[in-house]
MIGUMI-811041 format. One record per residue: residue number from 1; residue in three letters; x, y, z of N, C-alpha, C, CB in turn. Coordinates in pm, whole numbers, plus 50000, padded with zeros to 5 digits. Glycine has a CB too. Example, Ala and Ser with C-alpha at 12.3 -4.5 7.8 and 13.67 -1.06 7.14 Angstrom:
<rs>
+------+------+-------+-------+-------+-------+-------+-------+-------+-------+-------+-------+-------+-------+
| voza | miba |   nc1 |   nc2 |   nc3 |  cac1 |  cac2 |  cac3 |   cc1 |   cc2 |   cc3 |  cbc1 |  cbc2 |  cbc3 |
+------+------+-------+-------+-------+-------+-------+-------+-------+-------+-------+-------+-------+-------+
|    1 |  ALA | 51319 | 49431 | 50780 | 51230 | 49550 | 50780 | 51320 | 49670 | 50780 | 51131 | 49553 | 50905 |
|    2 |  SER | 51285 | 49775 | 50708 | 51367 | 49894 | 50714 | 51290 | 50003 | 50787 | 51408 | 49940 | 50572 |
+------+------+-------+-------+-------+-------+-------+-------+-------+-------+-------+-------+-------+-------+
</rs>
This chain:
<rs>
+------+------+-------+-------+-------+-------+-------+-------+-------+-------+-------+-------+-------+-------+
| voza | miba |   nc1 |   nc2 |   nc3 |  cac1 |  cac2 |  cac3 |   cc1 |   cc2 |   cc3 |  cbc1 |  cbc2 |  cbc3 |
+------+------+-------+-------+-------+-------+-------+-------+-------+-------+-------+-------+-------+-------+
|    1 |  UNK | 48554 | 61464 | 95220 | 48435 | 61470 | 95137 | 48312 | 61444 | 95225 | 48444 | 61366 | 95020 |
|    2 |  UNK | 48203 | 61492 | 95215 | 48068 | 61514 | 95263 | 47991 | 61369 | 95267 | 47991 | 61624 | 95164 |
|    3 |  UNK | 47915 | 61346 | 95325 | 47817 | 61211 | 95339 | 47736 | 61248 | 95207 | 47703 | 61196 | 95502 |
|    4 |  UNK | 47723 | 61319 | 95184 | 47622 | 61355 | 95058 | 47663 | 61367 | 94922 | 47563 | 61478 | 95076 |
|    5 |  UNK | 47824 | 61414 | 94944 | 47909 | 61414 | 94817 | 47945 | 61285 | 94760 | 48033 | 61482 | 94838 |
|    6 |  UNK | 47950 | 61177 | 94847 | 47999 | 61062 | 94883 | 47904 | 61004 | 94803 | 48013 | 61026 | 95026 |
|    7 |  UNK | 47806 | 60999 | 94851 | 47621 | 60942 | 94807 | 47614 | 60957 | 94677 | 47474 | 61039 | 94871 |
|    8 |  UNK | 47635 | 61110 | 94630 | 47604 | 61136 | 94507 | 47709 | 61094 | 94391 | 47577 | 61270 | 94507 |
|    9 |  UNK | 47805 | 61096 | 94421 | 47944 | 61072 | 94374 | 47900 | 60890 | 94339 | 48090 | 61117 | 94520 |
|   10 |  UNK | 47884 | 60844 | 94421 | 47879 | 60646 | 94415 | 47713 | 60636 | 94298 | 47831 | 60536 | 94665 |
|   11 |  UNK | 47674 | 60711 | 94339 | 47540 | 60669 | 94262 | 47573 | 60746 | 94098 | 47371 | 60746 | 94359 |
|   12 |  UNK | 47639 | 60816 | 94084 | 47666 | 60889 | 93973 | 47793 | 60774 | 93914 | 47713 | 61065 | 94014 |
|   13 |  UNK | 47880 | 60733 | 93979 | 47952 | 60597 | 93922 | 47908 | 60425 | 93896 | 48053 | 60588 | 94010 |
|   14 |  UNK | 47800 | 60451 | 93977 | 47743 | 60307 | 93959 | 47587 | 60299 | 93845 | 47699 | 60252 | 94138 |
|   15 |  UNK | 47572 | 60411 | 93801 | 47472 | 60401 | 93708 | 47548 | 60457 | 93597 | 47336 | 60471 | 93742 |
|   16 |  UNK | 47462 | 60388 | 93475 | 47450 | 60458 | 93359 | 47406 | 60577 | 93326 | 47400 | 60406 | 93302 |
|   17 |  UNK | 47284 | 60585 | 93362 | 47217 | 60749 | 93345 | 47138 | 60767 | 93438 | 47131 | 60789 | 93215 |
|   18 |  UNK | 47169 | 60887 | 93495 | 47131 | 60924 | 93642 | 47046 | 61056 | 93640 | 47268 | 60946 | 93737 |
|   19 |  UNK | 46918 | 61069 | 93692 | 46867 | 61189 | 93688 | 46839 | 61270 | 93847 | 46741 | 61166 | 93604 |
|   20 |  UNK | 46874 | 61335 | 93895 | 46857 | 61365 | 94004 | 46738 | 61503 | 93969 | 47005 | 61387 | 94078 |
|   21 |  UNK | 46635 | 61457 | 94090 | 46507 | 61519 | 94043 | 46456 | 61552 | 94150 | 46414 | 61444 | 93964 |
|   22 |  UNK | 46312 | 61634 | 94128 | 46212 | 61629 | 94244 | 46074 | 61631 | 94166 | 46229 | 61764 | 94358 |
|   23 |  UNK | 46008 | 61558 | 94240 | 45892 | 61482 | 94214 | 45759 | 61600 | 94133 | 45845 | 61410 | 94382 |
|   24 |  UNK | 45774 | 61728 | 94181 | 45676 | 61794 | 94158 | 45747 | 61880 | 94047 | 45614 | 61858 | 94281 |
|   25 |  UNK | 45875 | 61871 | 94002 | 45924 | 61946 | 93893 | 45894 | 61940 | 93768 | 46027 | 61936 | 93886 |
|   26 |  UNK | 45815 | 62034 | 93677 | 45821 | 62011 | 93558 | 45909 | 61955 | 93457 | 45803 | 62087 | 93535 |
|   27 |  UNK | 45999 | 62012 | 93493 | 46162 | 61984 | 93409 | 46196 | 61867 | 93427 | 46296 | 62066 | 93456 |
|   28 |  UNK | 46198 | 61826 | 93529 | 46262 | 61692 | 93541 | 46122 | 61549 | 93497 | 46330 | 61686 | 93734 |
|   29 |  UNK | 46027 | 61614 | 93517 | 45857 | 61545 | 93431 | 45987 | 61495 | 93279 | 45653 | 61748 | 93363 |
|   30 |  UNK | 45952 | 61637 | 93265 | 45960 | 61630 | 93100 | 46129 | 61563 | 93038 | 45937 | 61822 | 93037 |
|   31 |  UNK | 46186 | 61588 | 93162 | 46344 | 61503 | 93115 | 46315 | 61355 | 93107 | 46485 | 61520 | 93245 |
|   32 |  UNK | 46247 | 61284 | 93236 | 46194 | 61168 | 93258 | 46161 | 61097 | 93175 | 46115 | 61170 | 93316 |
|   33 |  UNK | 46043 | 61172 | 93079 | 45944 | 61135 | 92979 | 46062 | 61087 | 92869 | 45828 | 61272 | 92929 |
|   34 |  UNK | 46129 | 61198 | 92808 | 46210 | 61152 | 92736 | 46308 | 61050 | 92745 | 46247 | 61226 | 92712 |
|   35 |  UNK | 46360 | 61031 | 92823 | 46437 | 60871 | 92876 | 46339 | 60786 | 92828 | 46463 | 60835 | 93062 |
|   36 |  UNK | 46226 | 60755 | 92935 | 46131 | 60653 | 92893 | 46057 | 60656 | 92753 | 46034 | 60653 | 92989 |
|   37 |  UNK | 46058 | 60743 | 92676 | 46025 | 60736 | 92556 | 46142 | 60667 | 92467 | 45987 | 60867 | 92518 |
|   38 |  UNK | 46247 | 60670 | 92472 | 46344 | 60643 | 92447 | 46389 | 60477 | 92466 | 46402 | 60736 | 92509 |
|   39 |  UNK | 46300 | 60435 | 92563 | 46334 | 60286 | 92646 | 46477 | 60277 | 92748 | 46360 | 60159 | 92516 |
|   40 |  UNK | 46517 | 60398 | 92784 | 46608 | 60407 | 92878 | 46623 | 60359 | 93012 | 46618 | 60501 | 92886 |
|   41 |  UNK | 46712 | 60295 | 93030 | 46736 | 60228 | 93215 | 46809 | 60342 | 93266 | 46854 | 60055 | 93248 |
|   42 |  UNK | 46746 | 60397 | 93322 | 46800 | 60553 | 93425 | 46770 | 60478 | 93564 | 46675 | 60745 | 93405 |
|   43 |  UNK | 46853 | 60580 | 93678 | 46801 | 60581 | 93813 | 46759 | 60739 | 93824 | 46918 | 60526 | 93931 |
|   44 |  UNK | 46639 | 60755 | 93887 | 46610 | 60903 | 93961 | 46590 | 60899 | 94054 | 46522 | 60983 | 93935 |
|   45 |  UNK | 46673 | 60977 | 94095 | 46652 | 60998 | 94277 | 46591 | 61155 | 94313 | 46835 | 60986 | 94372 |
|   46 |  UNK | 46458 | 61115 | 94357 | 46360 | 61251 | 94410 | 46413 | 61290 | 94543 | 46182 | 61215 | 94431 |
|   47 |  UNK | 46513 | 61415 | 94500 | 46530 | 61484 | 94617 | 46437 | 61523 | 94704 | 46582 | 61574 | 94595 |
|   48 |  UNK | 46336 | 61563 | 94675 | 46275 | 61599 | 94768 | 46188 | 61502 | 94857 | 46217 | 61687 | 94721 |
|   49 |  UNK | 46199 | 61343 | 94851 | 46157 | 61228 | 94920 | 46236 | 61148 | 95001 | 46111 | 61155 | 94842 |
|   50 |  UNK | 46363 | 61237 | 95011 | 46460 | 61138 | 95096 | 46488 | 61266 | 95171 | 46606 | 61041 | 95015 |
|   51 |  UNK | 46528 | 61252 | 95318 | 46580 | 61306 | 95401 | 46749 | 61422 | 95406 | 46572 | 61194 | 95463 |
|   52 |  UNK | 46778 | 61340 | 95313 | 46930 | 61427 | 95247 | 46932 | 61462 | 95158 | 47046 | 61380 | 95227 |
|   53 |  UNK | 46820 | 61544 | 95058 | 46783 | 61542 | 94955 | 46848 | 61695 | 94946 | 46634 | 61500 | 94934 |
|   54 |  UNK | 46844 | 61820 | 95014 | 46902 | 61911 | 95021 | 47090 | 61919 | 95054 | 46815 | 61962 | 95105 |
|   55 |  UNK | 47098 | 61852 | 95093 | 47254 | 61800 | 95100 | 47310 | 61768 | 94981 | 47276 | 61678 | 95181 |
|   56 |  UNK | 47235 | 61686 | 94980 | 47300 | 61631 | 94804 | 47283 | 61679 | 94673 | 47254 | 61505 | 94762 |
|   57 |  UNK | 47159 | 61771 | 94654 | 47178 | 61881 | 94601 | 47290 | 62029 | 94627 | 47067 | 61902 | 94613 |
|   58 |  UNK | 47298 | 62022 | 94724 | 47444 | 62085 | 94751 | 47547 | 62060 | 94733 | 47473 | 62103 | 94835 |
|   59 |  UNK | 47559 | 61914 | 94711 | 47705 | 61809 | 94681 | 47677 | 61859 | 94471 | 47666 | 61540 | 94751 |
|   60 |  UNK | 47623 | 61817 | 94453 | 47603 | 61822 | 94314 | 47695 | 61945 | 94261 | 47443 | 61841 | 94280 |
|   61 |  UNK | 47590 | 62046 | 94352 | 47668 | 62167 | 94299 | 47792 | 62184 | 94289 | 47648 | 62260 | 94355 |
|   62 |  UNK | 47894 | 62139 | 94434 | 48016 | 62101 | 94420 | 48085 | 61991 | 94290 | 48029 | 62053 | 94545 |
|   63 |  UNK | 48009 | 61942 | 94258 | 48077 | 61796 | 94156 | 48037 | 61876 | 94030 | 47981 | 61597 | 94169 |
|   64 |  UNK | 47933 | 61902 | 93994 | 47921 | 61963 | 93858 | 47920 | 62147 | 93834 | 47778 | 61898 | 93805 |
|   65 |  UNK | 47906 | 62225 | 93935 | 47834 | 62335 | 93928 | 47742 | 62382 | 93882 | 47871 | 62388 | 93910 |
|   66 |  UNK | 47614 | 62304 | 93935 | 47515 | 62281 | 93907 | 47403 | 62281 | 94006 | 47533 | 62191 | 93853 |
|   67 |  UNK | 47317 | 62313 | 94062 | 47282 | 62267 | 94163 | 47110 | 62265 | 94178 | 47357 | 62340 | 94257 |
|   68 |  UNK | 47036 | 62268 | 94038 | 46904 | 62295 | 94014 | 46887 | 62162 | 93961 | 46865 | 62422 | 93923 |
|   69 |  UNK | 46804 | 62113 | 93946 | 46730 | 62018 | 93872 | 46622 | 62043 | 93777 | 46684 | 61946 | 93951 |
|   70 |  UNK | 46620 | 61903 | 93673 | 46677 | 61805 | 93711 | 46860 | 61832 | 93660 | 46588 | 61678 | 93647 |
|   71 |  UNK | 46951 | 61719 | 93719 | 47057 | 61725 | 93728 | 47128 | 61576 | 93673 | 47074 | 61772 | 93858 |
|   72 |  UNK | 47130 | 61598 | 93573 | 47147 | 61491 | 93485 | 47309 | 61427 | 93432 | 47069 | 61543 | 93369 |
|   73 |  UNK | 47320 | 61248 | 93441 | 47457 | 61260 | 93434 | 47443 | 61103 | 93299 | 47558 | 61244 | 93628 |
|   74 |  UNK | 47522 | 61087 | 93227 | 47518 | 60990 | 93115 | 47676 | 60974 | 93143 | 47456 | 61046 | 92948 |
|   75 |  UNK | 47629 | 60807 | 93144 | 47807 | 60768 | 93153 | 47903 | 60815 | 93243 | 47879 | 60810 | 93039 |
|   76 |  UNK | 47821 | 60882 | 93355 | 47915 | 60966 | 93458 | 47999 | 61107 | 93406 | 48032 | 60859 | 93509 |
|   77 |  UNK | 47914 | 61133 | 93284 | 47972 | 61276 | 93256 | 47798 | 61351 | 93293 | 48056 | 61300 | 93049 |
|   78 |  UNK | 47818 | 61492 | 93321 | 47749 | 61568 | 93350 | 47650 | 61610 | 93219 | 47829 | 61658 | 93410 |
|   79 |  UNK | 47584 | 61587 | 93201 | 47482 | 61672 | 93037 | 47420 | 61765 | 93091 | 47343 | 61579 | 92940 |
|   80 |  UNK | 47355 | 61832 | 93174 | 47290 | 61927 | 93269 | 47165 | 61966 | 93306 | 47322 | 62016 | 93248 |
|   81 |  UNK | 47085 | 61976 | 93275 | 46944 | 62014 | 93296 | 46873 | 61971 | 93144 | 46931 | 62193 | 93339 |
|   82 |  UNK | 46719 | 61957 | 93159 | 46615 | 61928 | 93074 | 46697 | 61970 | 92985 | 46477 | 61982 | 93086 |
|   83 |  UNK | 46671 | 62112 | 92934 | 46704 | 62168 | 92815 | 46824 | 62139 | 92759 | 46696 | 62288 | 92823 |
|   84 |  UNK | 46912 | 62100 | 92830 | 47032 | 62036 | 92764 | 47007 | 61851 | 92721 | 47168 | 62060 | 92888 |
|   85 |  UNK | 46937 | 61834 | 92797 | 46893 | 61732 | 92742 | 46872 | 61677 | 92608 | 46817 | 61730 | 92781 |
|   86 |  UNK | 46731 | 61812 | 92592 | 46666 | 61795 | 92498 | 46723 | 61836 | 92407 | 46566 | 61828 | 92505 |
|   87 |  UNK | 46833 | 61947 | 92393 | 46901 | 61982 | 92301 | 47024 | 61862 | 92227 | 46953 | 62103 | 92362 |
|   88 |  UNK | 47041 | 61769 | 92301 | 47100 | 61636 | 92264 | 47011 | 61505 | 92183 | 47147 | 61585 | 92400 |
|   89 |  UNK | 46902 | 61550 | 92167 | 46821 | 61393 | 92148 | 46840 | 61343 | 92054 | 46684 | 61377 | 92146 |
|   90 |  UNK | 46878 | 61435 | 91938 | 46895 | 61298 | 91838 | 47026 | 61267 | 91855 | 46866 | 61315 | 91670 |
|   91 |  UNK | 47111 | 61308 | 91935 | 47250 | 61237 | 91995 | 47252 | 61057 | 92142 | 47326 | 61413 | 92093 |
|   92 |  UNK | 47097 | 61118 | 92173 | 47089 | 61051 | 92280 | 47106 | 60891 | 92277 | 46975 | 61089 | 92327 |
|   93 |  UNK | 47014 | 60849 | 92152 | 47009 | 60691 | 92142 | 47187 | 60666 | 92164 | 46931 | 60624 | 91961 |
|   94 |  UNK | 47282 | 60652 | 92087 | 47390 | 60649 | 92097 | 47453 | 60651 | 92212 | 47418 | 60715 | 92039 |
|   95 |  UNK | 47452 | 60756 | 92295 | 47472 | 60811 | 92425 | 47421 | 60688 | 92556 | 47377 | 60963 | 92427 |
|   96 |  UNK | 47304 | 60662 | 92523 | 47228 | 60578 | 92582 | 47335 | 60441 | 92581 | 47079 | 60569 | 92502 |
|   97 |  UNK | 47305 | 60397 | 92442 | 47385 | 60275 | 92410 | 47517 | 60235 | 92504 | 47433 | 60296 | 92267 |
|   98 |  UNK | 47566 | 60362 | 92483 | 47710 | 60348 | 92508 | 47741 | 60372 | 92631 | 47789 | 60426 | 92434 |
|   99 |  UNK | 47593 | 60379 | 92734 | 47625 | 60406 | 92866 | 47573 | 60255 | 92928 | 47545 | 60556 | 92928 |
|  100 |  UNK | 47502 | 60182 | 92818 | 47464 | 60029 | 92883 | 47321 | 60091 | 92930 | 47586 | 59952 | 93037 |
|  101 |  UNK | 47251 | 60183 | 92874 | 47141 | 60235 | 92913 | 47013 | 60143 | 92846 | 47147 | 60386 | 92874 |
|  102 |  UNK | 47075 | 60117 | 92735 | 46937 | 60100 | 92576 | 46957 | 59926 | 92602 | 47009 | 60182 | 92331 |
+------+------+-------+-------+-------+-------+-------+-------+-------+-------+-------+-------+-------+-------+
</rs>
């Protein structure tokens, strides 16, 4: 397994809800917003501010088949991008809860 698969893999098991993002993305703005509207304890990690940020977007792709952002994981299951997100919200509080998020 990859230094990056590795990375992404541990941080995707050691959080509750995980958003993997980049800083100037709309989508992942607007995924963000909704967590914090929500009162959610997420981690986001801005690919594009760390040095392995393209790596591990490549790992992603391998772990979920996925590889755009944002890249979103609850409870260590995969939910997928904004729009899937948002297509969950009135599922989310729950989701949240039950990830030790809320």
């Amino acid at each position: 397994m990859s230094a990056a698969k590795t990375k992404a893999q541990k941080i995707i098991d050691e959080h509750g809800v995980v958003v993997f993002s980049k800083s100037h993305c709309p989508y992942c703005s607007s995924s963000k917003s909704l967590l914090n509207e929500l009162g959610a304890q997420f981690y986001a990690l801005e690919l594009d501010k760390i040095d392995d940020g393209a790596a591990i977007q490549d790992a992603l792709q391998e772990i979920s088949g996925q590889r755009t952002v944002p890249n979103i994981y609850i409870k260590q299951k995969h939910i997928g991008g904004n729009s899937d997100l948002q297509g969950i919200r009135k599922d989310l509080p729950d989701l949240l809860k039950s990830a030790g998020a809320l």
